[in-house]
N, C-alpha and C positions, 0 to 999 in steps of 0.2 A: 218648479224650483223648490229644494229645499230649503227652509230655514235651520238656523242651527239653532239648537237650546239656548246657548248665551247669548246668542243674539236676540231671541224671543224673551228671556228673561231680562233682557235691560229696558227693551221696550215696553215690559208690562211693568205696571206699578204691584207694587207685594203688600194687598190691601182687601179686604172682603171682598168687592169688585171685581176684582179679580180671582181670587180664590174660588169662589160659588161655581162661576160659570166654569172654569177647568171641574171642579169637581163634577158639576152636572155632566157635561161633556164626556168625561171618564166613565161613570153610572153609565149613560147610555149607551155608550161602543162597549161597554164590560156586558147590557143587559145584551144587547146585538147581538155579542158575542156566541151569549148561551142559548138565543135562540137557534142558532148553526145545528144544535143535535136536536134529540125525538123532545128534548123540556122545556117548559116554560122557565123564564127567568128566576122567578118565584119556585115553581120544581127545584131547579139548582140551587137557589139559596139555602131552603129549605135541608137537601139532602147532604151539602156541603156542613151545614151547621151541625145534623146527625154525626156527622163523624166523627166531628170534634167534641161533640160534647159529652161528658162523663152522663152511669148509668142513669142517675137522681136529676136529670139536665132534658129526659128527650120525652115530655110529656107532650100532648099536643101547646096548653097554654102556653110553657116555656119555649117553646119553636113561638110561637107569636109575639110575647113579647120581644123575644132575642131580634125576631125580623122587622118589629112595628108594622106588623100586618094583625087583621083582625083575625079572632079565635075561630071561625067561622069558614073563613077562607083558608087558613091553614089547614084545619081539618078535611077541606076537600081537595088540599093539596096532596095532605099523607094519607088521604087515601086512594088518589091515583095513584102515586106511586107505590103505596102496595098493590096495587092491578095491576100498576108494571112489573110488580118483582124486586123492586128496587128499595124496600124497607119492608120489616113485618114487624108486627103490633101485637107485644105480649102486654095482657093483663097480670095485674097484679092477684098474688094467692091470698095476701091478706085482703086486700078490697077491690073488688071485680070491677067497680068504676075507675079505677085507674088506670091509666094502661102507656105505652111508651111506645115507643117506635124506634126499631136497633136498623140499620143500613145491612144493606144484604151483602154479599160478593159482588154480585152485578149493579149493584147503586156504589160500589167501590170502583168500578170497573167505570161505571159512567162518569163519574166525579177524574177521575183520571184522564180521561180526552184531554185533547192539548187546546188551549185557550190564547187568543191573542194577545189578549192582556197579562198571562201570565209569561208569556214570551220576550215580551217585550219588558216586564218588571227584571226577567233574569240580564237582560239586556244592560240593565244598573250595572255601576260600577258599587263595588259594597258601600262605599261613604254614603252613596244617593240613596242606596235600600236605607239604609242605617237611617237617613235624615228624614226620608217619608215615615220611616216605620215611626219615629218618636212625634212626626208632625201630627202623622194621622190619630195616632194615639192620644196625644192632649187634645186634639180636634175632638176626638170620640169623648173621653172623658166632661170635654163638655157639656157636650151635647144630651149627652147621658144624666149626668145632676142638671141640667135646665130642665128636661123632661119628668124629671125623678123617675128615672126608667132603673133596672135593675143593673147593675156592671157587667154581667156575664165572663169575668174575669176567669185567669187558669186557676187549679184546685192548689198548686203548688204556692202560685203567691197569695192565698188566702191566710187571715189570721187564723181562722181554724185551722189549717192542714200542721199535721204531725209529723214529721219526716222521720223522728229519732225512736218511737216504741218498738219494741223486741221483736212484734209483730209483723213490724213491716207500716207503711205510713196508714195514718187515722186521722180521720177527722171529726173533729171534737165537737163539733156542732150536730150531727148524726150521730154522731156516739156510734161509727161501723170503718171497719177497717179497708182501705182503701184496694182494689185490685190494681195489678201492675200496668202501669200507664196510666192508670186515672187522673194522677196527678198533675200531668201534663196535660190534659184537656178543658174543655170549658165547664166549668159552675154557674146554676144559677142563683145558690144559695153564697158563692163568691165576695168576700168583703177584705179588701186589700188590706193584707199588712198594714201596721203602723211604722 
């Protein structure tokens, strides 16, 4: 028998208690989920978070802190997944210990698989998306200054980002002009607007 949402929600109390374990529960049917294809949970995170995040953003440490996984274990994350195919790893011309990791076609192609969890978010009605998006978000924000972890925010709502030079957008903290989209993706030099 099915229960229905409001009737599960009158019965739950709206209280830590509550909260934790839905969200664990979530995590582990979302991690379930990814294991369904050829990747580990961690693979998907990982190459989900490549996609989104701007050129200065896909270093291996920045993949680690973004996931709160060790720099260690990412690195033999990204680099199965380059032996899959599914990201390659250009170093840098000014310093050869630097290097990034850009998502290929076929790590776009994987990322794209249909997910239940995302099936089921479309499933919302927009008020509900709307209501998780800003829950999860002050959730995250906390969570993020208790650890003093880095925000990983978008390039656009950064006090740095320049939307208005002649150029085309810049950000002022790099002092290098922004390519198209970038701004919509994640930063991890990222520091919200005031």
């Amino acid at each position: 028998m099915m229960i229905s949402y409001r009737y599960y929600n009158r019965m739950m109390k709206n209280d830590s208690r509550t909260l934790r374990p839905l969200l664990d529960r979530l995590f582990r049917l979302s991690a379930a989920d990814a294991w369904l294809g050829d990747l580990t949970p961690t693979q998907m995170a990982a190459l989900d978070y490549l996609s989104r995040a701007n050129r200065f953003s896909r270093a291996p440490s920045q993949v680690a802190d973004f996931l709160g996984a060790t720099r260690g274990t990412v690195s033999q994350t990204l680099k199965t997944l380059e032996r899959k195919g599914l990201v390659a790893e250009h170093k840098s011309k000014e310093d050869k210990r630097r290097i990034r990791y850009d998502i290929t076609s076929s790590g776009q192609t994987a990322l794209n698989g249909v997910s239940q969890l995302g099936s089921a978010l479309a499933e919302l009605d927009a008020d509900q998306q709307q209501a998780l998006i800003t829950g999860l978000h002050a959730l995250l924000h906390q969570l993020v200054q208790t650890r003093g972890s880095r925000p990983f925010g978008l390039c656009r709502d950064c006090r740095y980002h320049d939307p208005s030079t002649p150029q085309g957008a810049f950000c002022r903290l790099l002092e290098v002009r922004l390519e198209a989209g970038e701004a919509a993706q994640i930063c991890h030099e990222q520091i919200a607007a005031a």
